[in-house]
C-alpha positions as CSV (number, residue, x, y, z in Angstrom):
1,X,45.2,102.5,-1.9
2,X,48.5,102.3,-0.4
3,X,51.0,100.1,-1.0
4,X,53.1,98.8,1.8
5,X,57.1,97.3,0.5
6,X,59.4,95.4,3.0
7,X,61.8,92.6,2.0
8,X,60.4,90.7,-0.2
9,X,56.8,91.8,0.9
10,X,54.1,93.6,-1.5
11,X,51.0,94.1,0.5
12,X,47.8,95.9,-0.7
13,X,46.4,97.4,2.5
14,X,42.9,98.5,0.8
15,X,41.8,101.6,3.0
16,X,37.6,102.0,3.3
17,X,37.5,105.3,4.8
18,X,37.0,105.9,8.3
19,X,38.0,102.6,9.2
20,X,41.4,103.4,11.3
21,X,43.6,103.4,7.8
22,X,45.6,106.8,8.6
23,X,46.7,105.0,11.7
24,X,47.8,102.2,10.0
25,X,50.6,104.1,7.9
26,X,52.0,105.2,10.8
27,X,52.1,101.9,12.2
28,X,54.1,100.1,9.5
29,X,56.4,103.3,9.0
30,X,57.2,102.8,12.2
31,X,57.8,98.8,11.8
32,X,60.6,99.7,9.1
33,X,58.4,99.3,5.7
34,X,58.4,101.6,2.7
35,X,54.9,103.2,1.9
36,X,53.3,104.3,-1.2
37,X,50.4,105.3,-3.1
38,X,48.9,107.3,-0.9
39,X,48.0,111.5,-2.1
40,X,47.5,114.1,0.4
41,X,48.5,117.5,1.3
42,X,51.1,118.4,4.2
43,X,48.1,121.2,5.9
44,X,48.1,120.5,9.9
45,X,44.5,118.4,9.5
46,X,46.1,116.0,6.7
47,X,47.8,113.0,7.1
48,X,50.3,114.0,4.9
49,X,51.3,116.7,7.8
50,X,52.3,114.1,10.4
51,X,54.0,111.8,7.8
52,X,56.3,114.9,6.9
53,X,57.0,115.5,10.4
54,X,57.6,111.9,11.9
55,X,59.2,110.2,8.9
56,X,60.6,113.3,6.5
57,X,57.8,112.3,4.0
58,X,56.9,114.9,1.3
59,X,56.6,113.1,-1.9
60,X,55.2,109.3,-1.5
61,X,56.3,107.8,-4.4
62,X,53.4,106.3,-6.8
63,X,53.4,102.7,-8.6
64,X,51.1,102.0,-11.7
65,X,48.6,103.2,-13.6
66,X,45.8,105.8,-12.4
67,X,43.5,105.0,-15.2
68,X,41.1,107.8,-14.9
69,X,40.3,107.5,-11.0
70,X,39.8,111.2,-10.1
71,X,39.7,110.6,-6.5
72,X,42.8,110.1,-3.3
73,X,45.1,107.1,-4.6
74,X,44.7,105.4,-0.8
75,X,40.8,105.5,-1.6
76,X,40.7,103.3,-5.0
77,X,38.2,100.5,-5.5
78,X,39.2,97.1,-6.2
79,X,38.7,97.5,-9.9
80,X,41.5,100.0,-9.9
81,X,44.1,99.0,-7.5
82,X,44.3,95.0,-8.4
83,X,46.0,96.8,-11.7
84,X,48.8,97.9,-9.1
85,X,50.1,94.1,-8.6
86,X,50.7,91.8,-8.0
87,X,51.1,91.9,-4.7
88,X,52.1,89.1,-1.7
89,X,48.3,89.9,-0.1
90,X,46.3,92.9,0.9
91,X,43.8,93.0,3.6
92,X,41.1,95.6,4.9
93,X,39.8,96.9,7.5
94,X,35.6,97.0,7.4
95,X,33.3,98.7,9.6
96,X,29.9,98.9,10.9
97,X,27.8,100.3,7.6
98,X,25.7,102.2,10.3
99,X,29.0,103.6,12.6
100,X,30.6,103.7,9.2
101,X,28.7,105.9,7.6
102,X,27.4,108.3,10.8
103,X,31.3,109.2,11.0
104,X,31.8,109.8,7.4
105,X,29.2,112.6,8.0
106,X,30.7,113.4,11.2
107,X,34.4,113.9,9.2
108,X,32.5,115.7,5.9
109,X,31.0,118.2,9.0
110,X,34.1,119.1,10.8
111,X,36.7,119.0,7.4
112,X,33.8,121.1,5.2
113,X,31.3,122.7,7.3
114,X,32.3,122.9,11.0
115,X,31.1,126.6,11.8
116,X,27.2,125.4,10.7
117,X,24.5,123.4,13.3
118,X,25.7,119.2,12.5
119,X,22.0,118.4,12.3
120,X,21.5,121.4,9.1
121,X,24.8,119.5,7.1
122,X,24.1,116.3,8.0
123,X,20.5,116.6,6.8
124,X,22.1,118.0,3.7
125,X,24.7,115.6,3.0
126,X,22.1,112.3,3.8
127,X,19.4,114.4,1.2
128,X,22.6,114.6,-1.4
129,X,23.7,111.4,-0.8
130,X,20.5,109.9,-1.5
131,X,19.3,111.8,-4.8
132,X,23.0,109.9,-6.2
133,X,22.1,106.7,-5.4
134,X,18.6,107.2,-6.7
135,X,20.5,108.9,-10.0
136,X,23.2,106.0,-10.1
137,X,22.1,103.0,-8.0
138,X,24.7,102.8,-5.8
139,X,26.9,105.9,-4.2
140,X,30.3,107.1,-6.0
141,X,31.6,109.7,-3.7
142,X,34.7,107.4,-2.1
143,X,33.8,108.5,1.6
144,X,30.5,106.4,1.1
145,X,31.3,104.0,-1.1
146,X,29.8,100.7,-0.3
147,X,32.6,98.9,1.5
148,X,32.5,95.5,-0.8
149,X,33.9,97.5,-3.9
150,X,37.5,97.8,-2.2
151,X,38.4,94.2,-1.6
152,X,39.3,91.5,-3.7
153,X,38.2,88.2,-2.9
154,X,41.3,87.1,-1.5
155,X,42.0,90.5,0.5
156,X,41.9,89.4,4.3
157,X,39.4,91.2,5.9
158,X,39.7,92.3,9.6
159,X,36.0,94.2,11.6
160,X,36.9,97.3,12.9
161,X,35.1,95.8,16.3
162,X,37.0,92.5,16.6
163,X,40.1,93.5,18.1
164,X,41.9,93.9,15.1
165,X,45.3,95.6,16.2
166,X,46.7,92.9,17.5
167,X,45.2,90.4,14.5
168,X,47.0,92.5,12.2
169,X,50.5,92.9,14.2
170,X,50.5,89.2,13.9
171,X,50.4,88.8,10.2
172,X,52.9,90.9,9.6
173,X,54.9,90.5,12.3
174,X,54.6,94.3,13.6
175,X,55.3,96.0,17.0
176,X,51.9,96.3,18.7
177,X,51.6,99.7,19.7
178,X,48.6,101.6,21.1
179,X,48.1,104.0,18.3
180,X,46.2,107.2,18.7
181,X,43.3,108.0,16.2
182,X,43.9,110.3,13.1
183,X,41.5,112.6,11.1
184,X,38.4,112.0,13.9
185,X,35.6,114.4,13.3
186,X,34.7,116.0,16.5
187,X,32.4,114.1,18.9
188,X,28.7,115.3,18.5
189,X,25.9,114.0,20.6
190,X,23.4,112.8,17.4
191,X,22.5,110.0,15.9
192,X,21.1,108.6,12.6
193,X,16.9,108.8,12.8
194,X,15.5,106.0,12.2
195,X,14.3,107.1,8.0
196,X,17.9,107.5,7.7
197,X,18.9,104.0,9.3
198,X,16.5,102.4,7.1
199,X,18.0,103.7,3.9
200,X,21.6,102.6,5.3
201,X,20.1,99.0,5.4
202,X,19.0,99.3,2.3
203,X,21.8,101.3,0.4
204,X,24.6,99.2,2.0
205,X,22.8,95.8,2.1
206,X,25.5,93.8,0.4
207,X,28.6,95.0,3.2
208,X,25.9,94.3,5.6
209,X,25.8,90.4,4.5
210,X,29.6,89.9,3.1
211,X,31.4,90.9,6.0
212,X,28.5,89.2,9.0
213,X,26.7,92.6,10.3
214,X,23.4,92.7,11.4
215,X,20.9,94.8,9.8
């Protein structure tokens, strides 16, 4: 999860994927604050690619302890990154557990399998995702994580639907800037069926209640 460092300001921003986070490096780059924690390449679909060539980034800088988490640093769970601390706050970004998790599929299709029918991989990737939580009773891979293991209970917590652009600007005092979206899967004219909509209910049951959307 990336760290943000300005003044005498630590904040945890805990990025859920697909939930606007690549955009919100950029923003507080751009607002003068230090970043860290964060591991990607520098290939023209990566992040790390328009770090490099807007602030000169190559090498973001890492604090703490990685303490076996095999996955992106900007993706850690809450277990993992309160280790980082402490830190002055640390909000989130949450989404729609339905929207949420038709666009990681949406991403996983364009980034992995792009050149195949959507329908064929996402069919795939919903059958996968399913024989792990049926294995493990709960999903592991960080893209589909449920979205209640990132924050802490004091993380501020912003809906991805509420305006939250301007909410954030405000508590950090940040230039509001109309900020164009980063690492969007192509549009595709589907849908989750309505088996599939039911197991997201189901699966994702607790983000549905903690954060106030309706099944």
């Amino acid at each position: 999860m990336p760290i943000f460092t300005k003044d005498d300001q630590r904040v945890y921003f805990a990025h859920i994927p697909k939930t606007a986070g690549s955009a919100i490096y950029v923003l507080f780059l751009r607002n003068g604050w230090s970043l860290s924690n964060v591991q990607t390449g520098l290939g023209k679909k990566r992040i790390g690619y328009r770090l490099n060539k807007e602030f000169g980034l190559k090498d973001i800088p890492f604090e703490g302890e990685r303490h076996g988490f095999e996955h992106s640093l900007q993706h850690a769970p809450q277990d993992i990154w309160v280790r980082w601390g402490p830190f002055t706050s640390s909000f989130a970004i949450v989404r729609d557990p339905y929207s949420k998790f038709f666009s990681g599929v949406r991403y996983f299709w364009n980034v992995k399998r792009a050149s195949e029918p959507f329908e064929d991989v996402a069919r795939n990737k919903i059958k996968k995702l399913k024989r792990q939580f049926n294995k493990n009773g709960t999903i592991t891979e960080p893209m589909f994580k449920p979205q209640f293991l990132y924050v802490a209970p004091d993380t501020k917590v912003l809906r991805f639907e509420d305006s939250w652009l301007p909410k954030l600007c405000a508590m950090y005092g940040l230039e509001n800037q109309d900020l164009e979206r980063i690492n969007e899967g192509n549009a595709v004219q589907s849908s989750l069926s309505q088996s599939d909509r039911e197991w997201v209910a189901k699966t994702y049951a607790k983000d549905f209640e903690t954060f106030g959307y309706e099944v």
